[in-house]
C-alpha positions in Angstrom: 0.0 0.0 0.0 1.6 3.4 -0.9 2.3 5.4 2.5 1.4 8.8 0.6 -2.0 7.8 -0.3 -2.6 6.4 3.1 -1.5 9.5 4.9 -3.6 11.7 2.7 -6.7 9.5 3.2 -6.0 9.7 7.0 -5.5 13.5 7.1 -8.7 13.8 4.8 -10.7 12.1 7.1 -9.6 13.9 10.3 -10.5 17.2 8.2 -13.8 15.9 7.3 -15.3 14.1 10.4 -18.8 15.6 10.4 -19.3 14.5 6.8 -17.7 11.1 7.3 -19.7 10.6 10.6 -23.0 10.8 8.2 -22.1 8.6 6.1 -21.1 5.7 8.7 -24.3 5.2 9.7 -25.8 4.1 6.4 -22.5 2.0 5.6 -23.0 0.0 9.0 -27.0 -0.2 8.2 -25.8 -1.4 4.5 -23.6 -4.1 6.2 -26.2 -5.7 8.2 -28.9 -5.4 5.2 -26.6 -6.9 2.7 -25.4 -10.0 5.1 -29.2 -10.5 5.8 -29.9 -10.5 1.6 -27.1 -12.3 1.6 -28.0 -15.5 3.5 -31.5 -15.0 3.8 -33.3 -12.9 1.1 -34.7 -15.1 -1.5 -36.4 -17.2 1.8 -37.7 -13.5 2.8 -38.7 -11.9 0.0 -42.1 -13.6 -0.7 -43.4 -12.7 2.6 -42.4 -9.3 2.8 -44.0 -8.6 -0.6 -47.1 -10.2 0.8 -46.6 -8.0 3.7 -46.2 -4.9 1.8 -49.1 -6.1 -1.0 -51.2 -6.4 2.4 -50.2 -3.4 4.1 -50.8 -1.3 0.7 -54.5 -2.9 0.6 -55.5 -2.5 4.0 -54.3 1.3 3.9 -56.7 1.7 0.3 -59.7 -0.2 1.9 -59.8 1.9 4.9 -59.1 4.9 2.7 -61.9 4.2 -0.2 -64.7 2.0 1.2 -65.6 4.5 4.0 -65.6 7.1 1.4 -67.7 5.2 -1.1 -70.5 3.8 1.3 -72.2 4.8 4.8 -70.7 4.8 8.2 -72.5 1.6 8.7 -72.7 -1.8 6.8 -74.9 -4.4 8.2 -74.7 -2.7 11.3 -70.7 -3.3 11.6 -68.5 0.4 11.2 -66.8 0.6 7.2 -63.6 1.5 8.4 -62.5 -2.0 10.0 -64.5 -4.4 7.2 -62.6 -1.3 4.5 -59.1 -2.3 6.4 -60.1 -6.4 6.5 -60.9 -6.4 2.8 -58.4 -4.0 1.4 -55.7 -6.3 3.2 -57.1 -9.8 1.8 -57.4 -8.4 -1.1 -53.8 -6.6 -1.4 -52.4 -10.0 -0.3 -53.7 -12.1 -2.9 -53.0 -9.5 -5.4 -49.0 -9.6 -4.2 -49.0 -13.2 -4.5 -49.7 -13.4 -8.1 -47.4 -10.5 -8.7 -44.8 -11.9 -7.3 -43.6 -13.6 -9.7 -43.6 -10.8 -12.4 -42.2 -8.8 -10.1 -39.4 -11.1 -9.7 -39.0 -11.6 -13.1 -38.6 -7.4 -13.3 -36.2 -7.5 -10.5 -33.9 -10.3 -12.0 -34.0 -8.8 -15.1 -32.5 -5.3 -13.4 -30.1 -7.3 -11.8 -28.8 -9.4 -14.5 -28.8 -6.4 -16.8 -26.5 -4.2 -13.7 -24.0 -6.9 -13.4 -23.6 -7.1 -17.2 -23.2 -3.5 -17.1 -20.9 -2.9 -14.8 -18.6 -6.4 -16.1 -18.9 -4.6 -19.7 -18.0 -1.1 -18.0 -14.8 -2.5 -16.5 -13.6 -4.1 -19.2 -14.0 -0.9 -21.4 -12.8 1.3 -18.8 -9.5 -0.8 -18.4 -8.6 -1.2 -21.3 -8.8 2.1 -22.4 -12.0 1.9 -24.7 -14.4 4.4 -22.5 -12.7 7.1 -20.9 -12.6 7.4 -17.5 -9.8 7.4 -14.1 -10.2 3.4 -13.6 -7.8 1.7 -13.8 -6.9 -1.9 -13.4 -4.1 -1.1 -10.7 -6.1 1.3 -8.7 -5.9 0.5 -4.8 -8.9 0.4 -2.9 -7.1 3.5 -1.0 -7.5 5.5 -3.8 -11.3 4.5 -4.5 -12.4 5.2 -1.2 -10.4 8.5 -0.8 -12.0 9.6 -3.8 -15.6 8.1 -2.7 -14.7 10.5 0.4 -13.3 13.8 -1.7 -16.7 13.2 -3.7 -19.5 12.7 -1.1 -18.0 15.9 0.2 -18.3 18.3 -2.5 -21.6 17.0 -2.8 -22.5 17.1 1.0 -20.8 21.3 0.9 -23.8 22.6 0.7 -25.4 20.6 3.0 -23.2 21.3 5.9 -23.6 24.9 5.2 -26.9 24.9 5.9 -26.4 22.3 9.1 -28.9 19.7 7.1 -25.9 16.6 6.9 -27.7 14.1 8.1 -27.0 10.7 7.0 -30.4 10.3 5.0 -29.9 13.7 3.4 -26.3 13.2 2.7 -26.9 9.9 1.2 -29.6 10.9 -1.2 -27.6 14.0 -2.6 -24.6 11.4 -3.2 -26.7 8.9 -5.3 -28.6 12.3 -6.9 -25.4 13.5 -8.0 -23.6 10.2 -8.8 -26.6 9.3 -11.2 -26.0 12.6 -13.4 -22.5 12.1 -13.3 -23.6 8.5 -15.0 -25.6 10.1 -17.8 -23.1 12.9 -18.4 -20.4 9.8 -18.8 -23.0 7.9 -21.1 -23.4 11.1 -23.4 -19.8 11.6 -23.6 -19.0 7.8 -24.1 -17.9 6.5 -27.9 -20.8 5.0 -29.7 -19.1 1.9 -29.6 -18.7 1.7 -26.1 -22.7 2.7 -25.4 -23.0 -0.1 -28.3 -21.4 -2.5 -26.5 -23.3 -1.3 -22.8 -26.8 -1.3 -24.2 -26.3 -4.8 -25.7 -24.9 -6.7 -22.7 -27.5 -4.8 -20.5 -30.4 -5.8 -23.1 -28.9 -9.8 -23.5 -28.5 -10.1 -19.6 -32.0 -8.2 -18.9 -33.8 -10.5 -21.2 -31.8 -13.6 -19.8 -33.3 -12.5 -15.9 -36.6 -11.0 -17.2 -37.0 -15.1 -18.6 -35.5 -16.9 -15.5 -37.4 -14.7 -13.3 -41.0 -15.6 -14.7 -40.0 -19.4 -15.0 -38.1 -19.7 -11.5 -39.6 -17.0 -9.7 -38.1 -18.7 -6.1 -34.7 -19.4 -7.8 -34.8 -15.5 -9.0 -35.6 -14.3 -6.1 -31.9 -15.8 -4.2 -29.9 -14.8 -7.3 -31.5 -11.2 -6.8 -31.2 -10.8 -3.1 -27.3 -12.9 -3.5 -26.2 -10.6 -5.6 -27.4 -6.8 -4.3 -26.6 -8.2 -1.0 -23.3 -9.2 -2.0 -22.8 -5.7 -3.5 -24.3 -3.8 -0.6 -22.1 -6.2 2.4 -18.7 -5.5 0.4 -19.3 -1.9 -0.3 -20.1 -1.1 2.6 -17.3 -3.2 4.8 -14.6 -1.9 2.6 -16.0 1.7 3.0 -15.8 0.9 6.8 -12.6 -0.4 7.0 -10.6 2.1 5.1 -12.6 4.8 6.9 -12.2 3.3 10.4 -8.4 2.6 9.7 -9.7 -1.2 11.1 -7.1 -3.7 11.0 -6.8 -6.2 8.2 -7.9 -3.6 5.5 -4.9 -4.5 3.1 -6.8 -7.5 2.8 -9.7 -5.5 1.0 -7.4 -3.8 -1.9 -7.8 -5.0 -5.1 -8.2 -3.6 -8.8 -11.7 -3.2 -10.1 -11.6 -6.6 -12.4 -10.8 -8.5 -8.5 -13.6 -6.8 -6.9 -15.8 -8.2 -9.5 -14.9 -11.9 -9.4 -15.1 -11.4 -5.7 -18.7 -9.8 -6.2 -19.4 -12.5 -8.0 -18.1 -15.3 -5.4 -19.5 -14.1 -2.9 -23.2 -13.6 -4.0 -22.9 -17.1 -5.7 -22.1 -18.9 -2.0 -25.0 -16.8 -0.6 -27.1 -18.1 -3.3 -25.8 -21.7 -2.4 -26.2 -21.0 1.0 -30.0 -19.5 0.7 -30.6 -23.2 -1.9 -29.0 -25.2 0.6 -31.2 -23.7 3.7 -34.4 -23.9 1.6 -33.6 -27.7 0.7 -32.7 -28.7 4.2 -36.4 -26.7 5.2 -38.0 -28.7 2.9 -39.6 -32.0 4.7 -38.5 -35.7 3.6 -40.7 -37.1 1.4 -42.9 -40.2 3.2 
């Protein structure tokens, strides 16, 4: 690890504490939600969209069959039979969309990991123009994660308004306009080569999704929590200064195969819990 880049990183954290201190919080929250994706999200999915689907139609019966009929009906008050029937009926609807919606959701995730694969591989090798690098340190990445989330924050921190939420939503605001302006000024051949893995991998998803709804539903949740757990323990570890950090540098082609390791044994694990679950047959 180069000592420069290290004392720089440590010297612009100690400048930027109250920034930095925002942005823990949803790295440590990002942590625990991608371990529990991880290992457990394609078994938890299904039931918190029912949940949600329930939720959602409870909250619109109690809203709109009060509104639509009398106070009364058959002598019971609208507003609990409105929350009963809005819920059954928001629950059975999530059911049967479940699988499209897992079928949208693989399809966004196959088409982001073909994306960002096909990214690197232009980006290294010199075909879209941007500061990645194959040798790049993770030292570097985070310091200039850090440098960016506080131009963004500035005004912010003016105005005493840094909290984590806030913080976080100006970063990903301004991160996704930086994308676009990168897209507009990429080659066509490059954008060529983007939109057709994105579209091959989306359609690939979209397909295993409506066919294997349970299956897509692990690969989803394997893969974003995979993203989301290493993300955010490198972030933590380089910021912290924690010890064993070293261990979490590598160039943006190693962090991709390890993406990609990692999400695959939490897919195996989350097959290999739901096969144990399932009883032996008599």
């Amino acid at each position: 690890m180069n000592p420069q880049a290290q004392s720089e990183f440590l010297e612009h954290l100690a400048e930027s504490a109250q920034s930095q201190a925002a942005l823990h919080a949803p790295a440590v929250v990002g942590l625990i939600t991608g371990m529990i994706l991880l290992l457990a999200g394609g078994r938890l999915l299904k039931p918190a969209v029912m949940l949600i689907g329930a939720a959602a139609g409870s909250l619109a019966g109690g809203l709109f069959i009060p509104a639509l009929t009398t106070n009364q009906l058959g002598g019971v008050d609208s507003l609990p039979i409105g929350l009963s029937v809005g819920a059954i009926g928001g629950l059975f609807l999530a059911a049967m969309l479940f699988r499209f919606a897992m079928a949208a959701g693989a399809a966004a995730a196959f088409a982001g990991l073909a994306l960002l694969a096909t990214g690197v591989y232009l980006a290294t090798s010199g075909e879209l123009k941007t500061s990645l690098r194959e040798d790049i340190t993770s030292t570097e990445i985070v310091l200039a994660a850090h440098r960016y989330s506080n131009e963004v924050a500035a005004p912010l921190l003016t105005k005493d308004q840094a909290t984590p939420v806030a913080v976080a939503t100006r970063v990903f605001e301004q991160a996704g306009h930086d994308l676009s302006d990168l897209w507009n000024r990429s080659p066509g051949k490059a954008r060529a080569s983007l939109a057709g893995a994105g579209a091959i991998a989306g359609m690939i998803g979209l397909v295993t999704g409506l066919l294997m709804p349970r299956r897509a539903a692990a690969i989803v949740t394997g893969l974003i929590g995979a993203g989301v757990a290493i993300i955010s323990l490198t972030w933590l570890a380089w910021s912290l200064n924690l010890p064993g950090r070293e261990w979490l540098s590598h160039g943006p082609t190693g962090w991709l195969l390890i993406w990609i390791a990692v999400a695959a044994a939490g897919i195996w694990c989350q097959h290999s819990g739901a096969v144990a679950g399932k009883p032996a047959p008599a």
